[in-house]
GULOKE-181018 format. One line per field, with one value per residue: residue number from 1; x, y negated, z of N, C-alpha, C in turn; residue in one letter. Coordinates in steps of 0.05 Angstrom, whole numbers, plus 32768, in hexadecimal, padded with zeros to 4 digits. Each point is the difference from the previous one (the first is absolute). Example, Ala and Ser with C-alpha at 12.3 -4.5 7.8 and 13.67 -1.06 7.14 Angstrom:
<sites>
k = (1	2)
nx = (8108	7FF9)
ny = (8072	7FEB)
nz = (809C	7FF2)
cax = (7FEE	8010)
cay = (7FE8	7FE8)
caz = (8000	8001)
cx = (8012	7FF1)
cy = (7FE8	7FEA)
cz = (8000	800E)
r = (A	S)
</sites>
This chain:
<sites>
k = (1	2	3	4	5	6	7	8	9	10	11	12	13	14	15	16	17	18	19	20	21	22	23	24	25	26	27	28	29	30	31	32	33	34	35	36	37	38	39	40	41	42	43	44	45	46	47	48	49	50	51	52	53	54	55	56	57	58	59	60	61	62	63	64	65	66	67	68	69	70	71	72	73	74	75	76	77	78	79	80	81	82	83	84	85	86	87	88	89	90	91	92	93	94	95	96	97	98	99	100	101	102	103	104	105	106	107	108	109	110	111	112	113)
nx = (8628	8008	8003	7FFD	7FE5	8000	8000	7FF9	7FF2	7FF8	7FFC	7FF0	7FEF	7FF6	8015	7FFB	7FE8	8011	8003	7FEA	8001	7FDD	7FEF	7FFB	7FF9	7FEA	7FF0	7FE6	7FEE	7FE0	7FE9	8013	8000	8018	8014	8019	801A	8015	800F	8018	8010	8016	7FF0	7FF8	7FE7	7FF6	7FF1	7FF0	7FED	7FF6	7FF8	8019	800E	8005	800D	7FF6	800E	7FEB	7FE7	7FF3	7FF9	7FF5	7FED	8007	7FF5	7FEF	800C	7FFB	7FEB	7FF9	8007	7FF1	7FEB	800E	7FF4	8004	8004	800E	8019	7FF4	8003	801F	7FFF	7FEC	800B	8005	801A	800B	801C	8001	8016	800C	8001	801E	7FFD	7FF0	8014	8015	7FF4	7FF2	801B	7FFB	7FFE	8018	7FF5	7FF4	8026	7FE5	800A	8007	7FFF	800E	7FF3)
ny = (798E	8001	7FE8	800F	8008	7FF7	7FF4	8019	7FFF	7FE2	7FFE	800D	7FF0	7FEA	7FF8	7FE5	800E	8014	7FE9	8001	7FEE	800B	7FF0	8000	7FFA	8019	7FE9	800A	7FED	7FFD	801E	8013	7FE6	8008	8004	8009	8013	7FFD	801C	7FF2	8010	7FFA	7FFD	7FFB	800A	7FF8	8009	7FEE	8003	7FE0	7FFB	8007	8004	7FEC	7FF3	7FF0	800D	8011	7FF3	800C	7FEB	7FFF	7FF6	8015	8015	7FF5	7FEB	8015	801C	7FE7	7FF1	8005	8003	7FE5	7FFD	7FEE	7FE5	800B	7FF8	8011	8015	7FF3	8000	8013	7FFE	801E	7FF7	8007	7FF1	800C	7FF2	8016	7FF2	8000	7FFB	7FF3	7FF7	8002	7FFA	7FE7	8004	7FFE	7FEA	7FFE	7FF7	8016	8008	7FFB	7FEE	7FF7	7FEB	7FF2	8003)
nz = (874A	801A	8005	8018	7FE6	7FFA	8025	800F	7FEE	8008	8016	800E	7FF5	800F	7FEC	7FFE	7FFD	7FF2	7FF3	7FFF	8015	8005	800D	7FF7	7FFF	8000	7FF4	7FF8	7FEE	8000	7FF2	8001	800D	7FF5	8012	7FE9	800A	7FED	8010	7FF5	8003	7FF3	7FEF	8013	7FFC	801D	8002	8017	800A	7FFE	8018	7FF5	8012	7FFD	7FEF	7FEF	7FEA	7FFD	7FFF	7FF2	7FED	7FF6	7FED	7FEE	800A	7FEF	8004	8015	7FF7	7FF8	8017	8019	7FEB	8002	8003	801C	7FF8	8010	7FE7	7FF5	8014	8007	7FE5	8001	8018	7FEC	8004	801E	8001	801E	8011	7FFF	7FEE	8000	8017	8001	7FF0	8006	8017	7FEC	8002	8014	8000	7FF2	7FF0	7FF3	7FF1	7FEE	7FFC	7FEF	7FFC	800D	800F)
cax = (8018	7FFF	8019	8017	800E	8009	8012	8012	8008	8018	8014	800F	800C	8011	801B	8012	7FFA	8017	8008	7FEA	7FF4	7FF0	7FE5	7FE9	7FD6	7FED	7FE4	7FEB	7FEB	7FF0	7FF2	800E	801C	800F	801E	800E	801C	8013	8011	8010	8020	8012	7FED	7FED	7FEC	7FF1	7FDE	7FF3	7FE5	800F	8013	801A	800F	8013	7FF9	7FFF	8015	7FE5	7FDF	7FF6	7FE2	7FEA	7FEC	7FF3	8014	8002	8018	8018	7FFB	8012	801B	8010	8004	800D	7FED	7FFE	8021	7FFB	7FFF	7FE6	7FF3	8004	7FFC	7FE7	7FF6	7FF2	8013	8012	800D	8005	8012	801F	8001	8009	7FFD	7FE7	7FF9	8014	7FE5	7FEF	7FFF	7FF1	7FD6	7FFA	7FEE	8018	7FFD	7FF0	8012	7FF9	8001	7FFD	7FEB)
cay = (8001	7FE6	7FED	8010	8016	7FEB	7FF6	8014	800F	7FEE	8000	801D	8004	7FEB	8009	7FF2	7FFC	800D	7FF3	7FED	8004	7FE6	7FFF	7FEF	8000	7FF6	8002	8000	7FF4	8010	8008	800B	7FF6	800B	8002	8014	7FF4	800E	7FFB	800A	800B	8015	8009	8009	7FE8	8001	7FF9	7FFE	7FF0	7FEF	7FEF	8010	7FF0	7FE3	7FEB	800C	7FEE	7FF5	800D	7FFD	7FFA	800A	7FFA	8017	8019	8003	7FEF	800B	800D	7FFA	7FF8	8017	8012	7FF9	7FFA	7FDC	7FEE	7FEB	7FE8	7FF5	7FFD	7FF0	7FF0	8005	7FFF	8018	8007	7FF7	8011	7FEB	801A	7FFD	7FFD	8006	8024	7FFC	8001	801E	800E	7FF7	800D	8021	8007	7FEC	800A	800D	7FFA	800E	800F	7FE5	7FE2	7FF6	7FED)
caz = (8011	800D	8006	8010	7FF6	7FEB	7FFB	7FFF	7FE3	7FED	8014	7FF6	7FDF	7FF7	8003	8014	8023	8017	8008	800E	8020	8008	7FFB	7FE9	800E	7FDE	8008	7FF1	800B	7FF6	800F	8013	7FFE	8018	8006	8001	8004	7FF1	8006	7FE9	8016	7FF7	7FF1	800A	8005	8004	7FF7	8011	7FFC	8014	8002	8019	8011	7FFF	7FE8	7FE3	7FEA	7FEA	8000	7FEA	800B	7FE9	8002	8004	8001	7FE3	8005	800F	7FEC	7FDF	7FFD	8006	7FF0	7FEA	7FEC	8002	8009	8023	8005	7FEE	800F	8014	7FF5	7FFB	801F	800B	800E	8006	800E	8012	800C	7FEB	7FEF	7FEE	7FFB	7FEF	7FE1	8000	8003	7FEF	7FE3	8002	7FF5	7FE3	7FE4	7FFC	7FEE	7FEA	7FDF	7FF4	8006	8017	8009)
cx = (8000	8019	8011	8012	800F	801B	801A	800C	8013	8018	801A	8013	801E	801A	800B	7FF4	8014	8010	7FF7	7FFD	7FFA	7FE9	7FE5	7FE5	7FF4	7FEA	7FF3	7FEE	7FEC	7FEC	8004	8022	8014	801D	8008	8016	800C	8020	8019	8013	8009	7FF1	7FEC	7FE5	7FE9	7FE7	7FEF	7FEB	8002	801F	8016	8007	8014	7FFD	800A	8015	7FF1	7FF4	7FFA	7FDA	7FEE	7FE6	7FEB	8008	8003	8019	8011	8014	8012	8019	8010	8006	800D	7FE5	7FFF	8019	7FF2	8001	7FEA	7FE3	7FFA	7FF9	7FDF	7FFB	7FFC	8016	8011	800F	8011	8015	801D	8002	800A	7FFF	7FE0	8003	800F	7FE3	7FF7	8010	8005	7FE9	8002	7FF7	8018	7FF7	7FFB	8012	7FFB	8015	8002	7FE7	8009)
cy = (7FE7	7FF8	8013	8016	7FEC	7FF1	8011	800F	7FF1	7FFD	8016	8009	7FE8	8009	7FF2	8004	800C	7FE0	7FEA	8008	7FE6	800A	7FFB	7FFF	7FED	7FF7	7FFB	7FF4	8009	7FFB	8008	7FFF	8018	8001	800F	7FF5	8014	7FFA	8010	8008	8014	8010	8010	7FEC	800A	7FE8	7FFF	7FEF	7FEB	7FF0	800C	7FEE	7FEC	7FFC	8016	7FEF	7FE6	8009	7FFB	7FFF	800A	7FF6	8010	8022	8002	7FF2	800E	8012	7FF6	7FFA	8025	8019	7FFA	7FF6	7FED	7FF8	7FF1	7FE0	7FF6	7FFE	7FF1	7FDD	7FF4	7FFF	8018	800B	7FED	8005	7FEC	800E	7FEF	8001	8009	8028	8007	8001	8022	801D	8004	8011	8026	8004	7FEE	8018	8019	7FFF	8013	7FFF	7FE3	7FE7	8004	7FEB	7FE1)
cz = (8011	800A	800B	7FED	7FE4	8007	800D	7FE8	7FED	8015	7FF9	7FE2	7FFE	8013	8018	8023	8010	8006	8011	801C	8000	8010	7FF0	800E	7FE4	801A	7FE8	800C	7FEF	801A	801C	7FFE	8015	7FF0	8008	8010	7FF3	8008	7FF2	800E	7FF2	7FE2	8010	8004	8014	7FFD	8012	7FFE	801A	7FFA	8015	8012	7FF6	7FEB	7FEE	7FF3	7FEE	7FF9	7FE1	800B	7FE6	8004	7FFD	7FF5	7FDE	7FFF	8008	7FF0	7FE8	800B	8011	7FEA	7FE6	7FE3	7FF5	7FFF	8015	7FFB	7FED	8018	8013	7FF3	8000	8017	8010	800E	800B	801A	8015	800F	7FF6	7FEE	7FE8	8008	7FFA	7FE6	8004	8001	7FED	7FE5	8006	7FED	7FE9	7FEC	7FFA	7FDD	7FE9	7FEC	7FEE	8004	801C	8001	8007)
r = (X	X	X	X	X	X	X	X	X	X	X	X	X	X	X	X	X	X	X	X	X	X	X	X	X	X	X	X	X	X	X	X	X	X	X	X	X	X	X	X	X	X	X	X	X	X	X	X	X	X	X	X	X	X	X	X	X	X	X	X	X	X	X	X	X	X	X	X	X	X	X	X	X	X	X	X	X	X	X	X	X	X	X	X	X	X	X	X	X	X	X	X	X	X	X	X	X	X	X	X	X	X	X	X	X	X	X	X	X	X	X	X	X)
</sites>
């Protein structure tokens, strides 16, 4: 499954995007580095390859799509990632972390981590 279909599927699932209007822009770096723009309005998300017209809220950067993958699909904790250098995030900030818990770990059952 790749990034577009991954991070429309948690998108979509996560409750709060009807409340979210933003922009986001992921870039991946890698072999074949490229950028998405993800745009949030009303629970609606479009998905475009590039870069859209005017600024973005905040970009999420990745070091690589294996990186992208764990934190968009919930796998990863971003701030474990962001800790390790394989993520990070430039823009607005505080609506950068709001983003960021679209895509927090979802929860298995147990202890809190």
């Amino acid at each position: 499954m790749g990034i577009v279909d991954v991070l429309k599927g948690r998108l979509l699932k996560a409750a709060p995007v009807a409340d979210v209007e933003a922009t986001l822009v992921l870039r991946v770096a890698g072999c074949r580095p490229h950028t998405l723009t993800v745009a949030l309005e009303r629970g609606a998300v479009t998905i475009t390859s590039g870069l859209s017209g005017g600024c973005p809220d905040a970009t999420f950067l990745f070091d690589s799509e294996t990186a992208a993958l764990g934190v968009l699909g919930g796998e990863a904790d971003p701030i474990e990632m962001f800790m390790q250098g394989r993520f990070r995030a430039d823009g607005n900030l505080p609506l950068a972390f709001v983003l960021l818990g679209l895509f927090r770990p979802e929860y298995r059952g147990g202890p809190p981590p």
